[in-house]
C-alpha positions in Angstrom: -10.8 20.9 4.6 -8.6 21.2 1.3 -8.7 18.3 -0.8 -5.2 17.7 -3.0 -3.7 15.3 -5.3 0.1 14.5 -4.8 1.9 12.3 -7.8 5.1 11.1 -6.4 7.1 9.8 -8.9 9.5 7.2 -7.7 11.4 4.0 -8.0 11.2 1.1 -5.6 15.4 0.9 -5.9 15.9 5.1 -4.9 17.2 5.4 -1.7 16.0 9.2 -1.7 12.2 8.3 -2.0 12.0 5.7 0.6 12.9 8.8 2.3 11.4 11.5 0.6 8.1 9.3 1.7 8.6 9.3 4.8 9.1 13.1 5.3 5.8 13.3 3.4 4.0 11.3 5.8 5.6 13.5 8.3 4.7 16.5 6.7 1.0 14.6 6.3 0.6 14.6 10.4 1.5 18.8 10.7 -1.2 19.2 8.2 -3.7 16.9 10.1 -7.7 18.1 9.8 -6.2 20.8 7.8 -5.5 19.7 4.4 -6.3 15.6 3.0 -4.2 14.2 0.3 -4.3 11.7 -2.5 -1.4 10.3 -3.0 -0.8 8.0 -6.7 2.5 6.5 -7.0 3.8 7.0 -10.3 6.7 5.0 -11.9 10.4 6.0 -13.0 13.3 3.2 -13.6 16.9 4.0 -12.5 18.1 1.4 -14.1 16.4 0.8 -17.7 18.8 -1.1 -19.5 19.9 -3.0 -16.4 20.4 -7.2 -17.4 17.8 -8.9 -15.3 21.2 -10.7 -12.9 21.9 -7.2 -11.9 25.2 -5.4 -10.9 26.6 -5.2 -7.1 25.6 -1.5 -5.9 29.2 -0.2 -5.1 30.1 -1.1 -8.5 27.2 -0.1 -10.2 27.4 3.5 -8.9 31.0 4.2 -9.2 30.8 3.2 -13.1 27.7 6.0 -13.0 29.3 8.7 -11.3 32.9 8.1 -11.6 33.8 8.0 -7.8 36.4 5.5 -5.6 34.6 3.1 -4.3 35.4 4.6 -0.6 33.9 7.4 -1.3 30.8 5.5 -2.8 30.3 3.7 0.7 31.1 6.6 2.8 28.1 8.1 1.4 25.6 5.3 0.7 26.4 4.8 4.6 25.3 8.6 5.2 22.3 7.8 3.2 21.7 4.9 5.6 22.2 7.0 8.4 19.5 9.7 7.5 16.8 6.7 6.5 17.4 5.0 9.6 17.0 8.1 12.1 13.6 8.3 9.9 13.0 4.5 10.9 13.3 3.2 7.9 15.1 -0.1 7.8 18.3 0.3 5.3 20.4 -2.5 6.8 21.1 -4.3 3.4 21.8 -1.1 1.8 25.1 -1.6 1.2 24.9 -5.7 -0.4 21.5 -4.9 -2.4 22.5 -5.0 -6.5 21.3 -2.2 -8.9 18.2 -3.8 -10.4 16.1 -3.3 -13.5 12.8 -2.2 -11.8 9.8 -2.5 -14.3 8.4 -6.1 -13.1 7.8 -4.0 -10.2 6.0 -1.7 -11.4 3.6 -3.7 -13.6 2.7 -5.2 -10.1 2.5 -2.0 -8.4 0.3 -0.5 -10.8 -1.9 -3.8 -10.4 -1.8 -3.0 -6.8 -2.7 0.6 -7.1 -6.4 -1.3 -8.0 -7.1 -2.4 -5.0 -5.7 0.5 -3.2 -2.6 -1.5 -1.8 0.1 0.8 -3.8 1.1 2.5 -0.7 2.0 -1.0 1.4 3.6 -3.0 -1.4 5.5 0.0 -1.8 6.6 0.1 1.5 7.3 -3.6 1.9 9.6 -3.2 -1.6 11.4 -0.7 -0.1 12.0 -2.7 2.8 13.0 -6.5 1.2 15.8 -4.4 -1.2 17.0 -1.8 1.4 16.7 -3.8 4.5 17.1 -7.6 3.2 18.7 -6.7 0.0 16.2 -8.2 -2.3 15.8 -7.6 -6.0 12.2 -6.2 -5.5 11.7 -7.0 -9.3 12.0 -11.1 -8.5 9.0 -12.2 -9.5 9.4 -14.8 -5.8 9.9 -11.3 -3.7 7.0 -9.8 -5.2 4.9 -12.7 -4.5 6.0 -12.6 -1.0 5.3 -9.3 -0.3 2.5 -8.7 -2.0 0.9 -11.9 0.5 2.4 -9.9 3.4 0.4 -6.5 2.3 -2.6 -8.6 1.7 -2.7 -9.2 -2.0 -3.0 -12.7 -3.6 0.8 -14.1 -4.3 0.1 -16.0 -7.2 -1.3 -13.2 -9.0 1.3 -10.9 -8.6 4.3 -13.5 -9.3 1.7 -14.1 -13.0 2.0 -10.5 -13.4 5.5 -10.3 -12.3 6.2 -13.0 -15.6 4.0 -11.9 -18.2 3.6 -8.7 -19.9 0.9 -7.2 -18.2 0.8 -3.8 -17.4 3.4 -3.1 -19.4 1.8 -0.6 -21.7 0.1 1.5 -18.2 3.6 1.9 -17.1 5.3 3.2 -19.8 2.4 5.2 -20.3 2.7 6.9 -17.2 6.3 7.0 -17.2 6.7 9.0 -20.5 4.3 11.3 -18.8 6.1 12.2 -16.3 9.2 12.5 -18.1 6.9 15.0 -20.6 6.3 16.8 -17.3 9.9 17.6 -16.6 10.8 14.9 -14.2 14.0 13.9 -14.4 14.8 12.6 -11.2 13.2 11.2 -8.6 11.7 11.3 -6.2 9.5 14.2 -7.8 6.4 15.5 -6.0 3.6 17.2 -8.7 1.5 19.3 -6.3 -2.0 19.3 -7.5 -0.8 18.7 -11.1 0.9 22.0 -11.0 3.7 22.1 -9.7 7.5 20.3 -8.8 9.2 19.4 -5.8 12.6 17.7 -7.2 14.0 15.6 -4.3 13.2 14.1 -1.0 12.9 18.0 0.2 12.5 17.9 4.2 9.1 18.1 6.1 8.7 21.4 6.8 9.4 22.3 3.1 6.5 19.9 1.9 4.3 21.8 4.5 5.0 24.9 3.4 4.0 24.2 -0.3 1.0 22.7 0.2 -0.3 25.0 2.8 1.0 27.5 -0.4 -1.5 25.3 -3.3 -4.2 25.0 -0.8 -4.5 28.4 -0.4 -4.6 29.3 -4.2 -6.6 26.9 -4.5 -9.3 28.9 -2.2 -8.3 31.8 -3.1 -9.5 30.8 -6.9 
């Protein structure tokens, strides 16, 4: 069976990878006994210069793409409609607050070395999405790193100090080297690009595509 590596880079605040993830882990089940992945969460911030109180969402993303506020709901609500026909809980979508995101991924990467990325991930996406939670609070991250089985205290420590700090920006300006621009971003085998939360059958077809260049090699 083929053996890949994906990097998904993503922020814990993008709509579009909470979703973009789950249409990889549907892909995941097509390609079941077929082709195995690694997957490594890599990190990208939305919101760099954001103040640490944040900025209500409706407001934050009509300043950055100079739409009505109407027309801002309407389509964060079809955003919310697509995630939740995926089963992906965005009921606070629409009270969350844009957040700076890097305490999160200090703790993340942290996480990612006791192989508990992927479920702190998850649970971030679901306390800002679903219970519109800043998922950088050092509290939140305590909480749900407890409820994905990490120890609390030390990610609410890492949440308030500096560590990790240097790993993530590391990692970030490597991605951003790599042409990633936007997220989510899906590197293939560190080859090649899938821009966007593309839909199942297109992340099947391109990594039944590198597995078999990869044999054919």
């Amino acid at each position: 069976m083929q053996r890949l590596r994906i990097d998904l880079v993503s922020d814990v605040a993008c709509p579009w990878c909470a979703i973009g993830y789950r249409r990889l882990a549907h892909a995941l089940e097509t390609l079941k006994g077929e082709i195995e992945i690694e997957l490594f969460w890599q990190p990208f911030e939305l919101n760099r210069d954001m103040p640490p109180e944040g900025e209500p969402i409706l407001e934050h993303l009509c300043r950055k793409y100079g739409k009505d506020a109407a027309s801002m709901e309407q389509s964060q609500r079809e955003i919310m409609k697509v995630a939740e026909e995926l089963g992906l809980n965005f009921r606070g979508a629409l009270e969350r607050r844009a957040n700076n995101t890097f305490a999160a991924h200090r703790v993340l990467a942290w996480a990612a070395t006791q192989n508990r990325e992927t479920p702190l991930q998850l649970a971030l996406f679901d306390a800002y999405f679903g219970e519109a939670k800043n998922p950088a609070d050092p509290q939140v991250l305590r909480e749900k790193a407890m409820e994905v089985g990490l120890d609390g205290a030390a990610a609410e420590a890492i949440a308030r100090s500096d560590q990790y700090a240097d790993e993530v920006r590391a990692a970030e300006q490597k991605f951003m080297d790599a042409g990633v621009t936007a997220v989510p971003g899906f590197i293939l085998d560190g080859r090649y690009l899938i821009s966007g939360a593309q839909p199942a059958e297109v992340l099947v077809d391109a990594l039944r595509q590198v597995a078999e260049e990869n044999a054919s090699r």
